[in-house]
Every structure is written in C-alpha cells, then in structure tokens.
N, C-alpha and C positions, 0 to 999 in steps of 0.2 A: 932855879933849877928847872932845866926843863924836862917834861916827860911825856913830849910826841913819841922817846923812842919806845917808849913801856907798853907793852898790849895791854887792852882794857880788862879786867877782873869781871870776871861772869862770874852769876851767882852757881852755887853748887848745886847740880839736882841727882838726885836717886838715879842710876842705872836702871834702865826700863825694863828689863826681867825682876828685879827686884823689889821694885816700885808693886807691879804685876803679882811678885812672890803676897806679896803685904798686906794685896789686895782680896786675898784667900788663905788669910790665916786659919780656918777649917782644915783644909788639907795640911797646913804644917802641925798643926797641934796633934792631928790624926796621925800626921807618920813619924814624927819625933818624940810624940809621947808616950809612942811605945816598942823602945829601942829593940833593935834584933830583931822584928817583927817584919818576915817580907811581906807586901800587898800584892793583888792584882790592880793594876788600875779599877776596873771594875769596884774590888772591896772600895780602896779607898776614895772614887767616889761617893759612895754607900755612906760608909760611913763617917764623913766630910760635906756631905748635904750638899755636895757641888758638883755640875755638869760632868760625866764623862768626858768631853771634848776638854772643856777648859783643865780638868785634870791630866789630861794627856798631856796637855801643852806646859802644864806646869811642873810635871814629871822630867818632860824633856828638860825645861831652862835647869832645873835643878842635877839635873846630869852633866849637863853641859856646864856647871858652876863646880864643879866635882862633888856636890854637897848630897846627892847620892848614885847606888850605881842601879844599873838597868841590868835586869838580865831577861833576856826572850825565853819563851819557852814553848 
C-alpha cells in the first residue's frame, strides 16, 4: 500500500489563546468562581494577582471565544 498520497499527522497542540487562557488560571478562578459577578478589569486584576495589561488581553481572547461578554462603560 502505498501512502505518498496521505498528508503527514502533526502532533495536536493547544490553540494559543488557550494555551495563553491556562497560563492565568488566577483570572479564570477569579471570574468563574463567582458567577453573575461583573468585574472591572481593574477589580479582576486585583483580585487575580495578575498584570492589568495581561488581563486585558485575556478578557479580550475570552470574548472573542464568546466565553464571556464585554460591556463598556
């Protein structure tokens, strides 16, 4: 049998927002473990012990994955 025609099997790696999410489980325990609770970014840096910047940015992927929503204010 031959299988020149078979593309080759890459290994499976994490989605890089994801990967990213996993890498600050702080901020996920912080904002899922206490549902119906809106943040400001600001709080849940605070209280997630992790950069405002990097929780911004993980606020967004988290939006952008619809896993939560954003509202401005």
């Amino acid at each position: 049998m031959n299988n020149d025609n078979n593309p080759p099997i890459l290994p499976r790696q994490p989605f890089p927002d994801v990967s990213r999410l996993l890498r600050h489980r702080r901020v996920l325990e912080a904002l899922f473990g206490t549902a119906g609770r809106e943040f400001t970014i600001r709080e849940l840096s605070l209280e997630s012990h992790v950069p405002y910047a990097t929780t911004w940015r993980l606020v967004e992927a988290l939006a952008a994955m619809g896993a939560v929503r954003v509202r401005r204010i």
